[in-house]
C-alpha positions as CSV (number, residue, x, y, z in Angstrom):
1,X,61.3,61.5,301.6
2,X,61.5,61.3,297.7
3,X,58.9,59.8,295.6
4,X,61.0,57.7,294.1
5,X,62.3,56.1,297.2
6,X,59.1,54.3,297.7
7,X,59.7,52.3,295.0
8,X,62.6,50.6,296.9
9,X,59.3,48.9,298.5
10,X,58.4,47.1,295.7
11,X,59.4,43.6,296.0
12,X,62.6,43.0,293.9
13,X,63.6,46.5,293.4
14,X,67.2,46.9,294.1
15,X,68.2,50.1,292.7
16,X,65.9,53.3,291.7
17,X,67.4,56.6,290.0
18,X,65.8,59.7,288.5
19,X,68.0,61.4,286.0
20,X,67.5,64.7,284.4
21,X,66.8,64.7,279.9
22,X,70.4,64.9,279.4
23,X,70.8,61.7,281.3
24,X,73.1,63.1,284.7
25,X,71.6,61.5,287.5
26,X,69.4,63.8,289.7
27,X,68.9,61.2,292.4
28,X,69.5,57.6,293.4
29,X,68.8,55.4,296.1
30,X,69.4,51.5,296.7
31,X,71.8,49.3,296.5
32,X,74.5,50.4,294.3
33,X,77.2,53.3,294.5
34,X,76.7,57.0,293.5
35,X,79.2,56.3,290.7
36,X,77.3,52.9,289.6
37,X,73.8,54.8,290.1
38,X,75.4,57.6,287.3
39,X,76.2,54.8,285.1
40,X,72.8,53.1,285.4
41,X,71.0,56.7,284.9
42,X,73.4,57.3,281.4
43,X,72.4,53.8,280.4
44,X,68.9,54.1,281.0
45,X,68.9,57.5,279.2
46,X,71.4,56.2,275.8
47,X,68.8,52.9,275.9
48,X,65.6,55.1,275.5
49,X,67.3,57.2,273.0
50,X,68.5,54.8,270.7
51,X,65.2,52.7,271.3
52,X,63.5,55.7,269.9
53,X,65.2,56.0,267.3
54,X,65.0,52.6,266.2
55,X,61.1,52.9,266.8
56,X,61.0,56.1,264.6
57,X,63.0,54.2,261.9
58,X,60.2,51.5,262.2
59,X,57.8,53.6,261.6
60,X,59.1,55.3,259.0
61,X,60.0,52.1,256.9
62,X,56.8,50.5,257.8
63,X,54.1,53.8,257.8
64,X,52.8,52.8,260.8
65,X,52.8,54.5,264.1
66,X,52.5,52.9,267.6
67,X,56.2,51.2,268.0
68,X,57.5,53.4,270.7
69,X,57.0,51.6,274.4
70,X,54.4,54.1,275.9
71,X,54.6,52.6,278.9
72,X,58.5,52.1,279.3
73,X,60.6,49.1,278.3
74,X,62.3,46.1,280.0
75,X,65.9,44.8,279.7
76,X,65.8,41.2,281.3
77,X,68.7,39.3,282.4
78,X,69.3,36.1,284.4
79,X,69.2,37.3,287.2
80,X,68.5,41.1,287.3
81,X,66.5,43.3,285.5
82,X,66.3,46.7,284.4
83,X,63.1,48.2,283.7
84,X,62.9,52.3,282.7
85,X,60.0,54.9,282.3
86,X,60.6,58.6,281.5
87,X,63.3,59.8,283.2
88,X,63.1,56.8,286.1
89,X,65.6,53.4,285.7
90,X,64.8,50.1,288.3
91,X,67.5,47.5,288.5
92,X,65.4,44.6,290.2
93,X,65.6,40.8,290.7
94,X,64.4,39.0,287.4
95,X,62.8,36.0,289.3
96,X,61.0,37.1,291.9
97,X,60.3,41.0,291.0
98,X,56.9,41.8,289.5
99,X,57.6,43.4,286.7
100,X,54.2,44.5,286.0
101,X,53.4,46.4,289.0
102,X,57.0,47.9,289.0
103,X,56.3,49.3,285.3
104,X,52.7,50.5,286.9
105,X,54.3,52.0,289.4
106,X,57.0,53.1,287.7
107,X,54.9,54.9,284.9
108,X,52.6,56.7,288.2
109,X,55.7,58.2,289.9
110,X,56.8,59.3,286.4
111,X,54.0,61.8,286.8
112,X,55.2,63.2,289.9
């Protein structure tokens, strides 16, 4: 079984994918198609791009380090979520999902 599949465990999580640095998704498992996983993966990988850039323009205007999300970054909706670190992207509940211990959890499979 895939590390990332446990993640399906957490409570809330809906959708889980892994995609490579060029943002093509590796793998995917939940409750979405393989064609709305894709899009999810190419999302997740355009947001953290242009949120780094943003956080390098910060930094640069400001001449302070420290604005990139180390520990990933949290889009939050009415009713779902979308919650990335590295190369991993949740979709999740946004009432009832922890999103703590899905970013903790999130950031440990990262590793993997």
């Amino acid at each position: 079984m895939s590390m990332i599949k446990r993640l399906l465990a957490l409570d809330g999580v809906n959708v889980v994918c892994h995609f490579r640095d060029d943002g093509n998704l590796v793998e995917g498992y939940g409750l979405m198609s393989r064609d709305e996983m894709t899009d999810l993966a190419r999302f997740a990988h355009d947001y953290r791009r242009m949120a780094q850039g943003n956080a390098d323009q910060l930094a640069m205007f400001t001449g302070m380090r420290g604005w990139t999300p180390p520990r990933g970054w949290i889009l939050r909706g009415v009713t779902q979520s979308v919650c990335g670190v590295g190369n991993l992207v949740c979709l999740v509940d946004s009432i009832d999902a922890p999103l703590n211990d899905i970013l903790l959890e999130l950031r440990e499979v990262s590793r993997w």
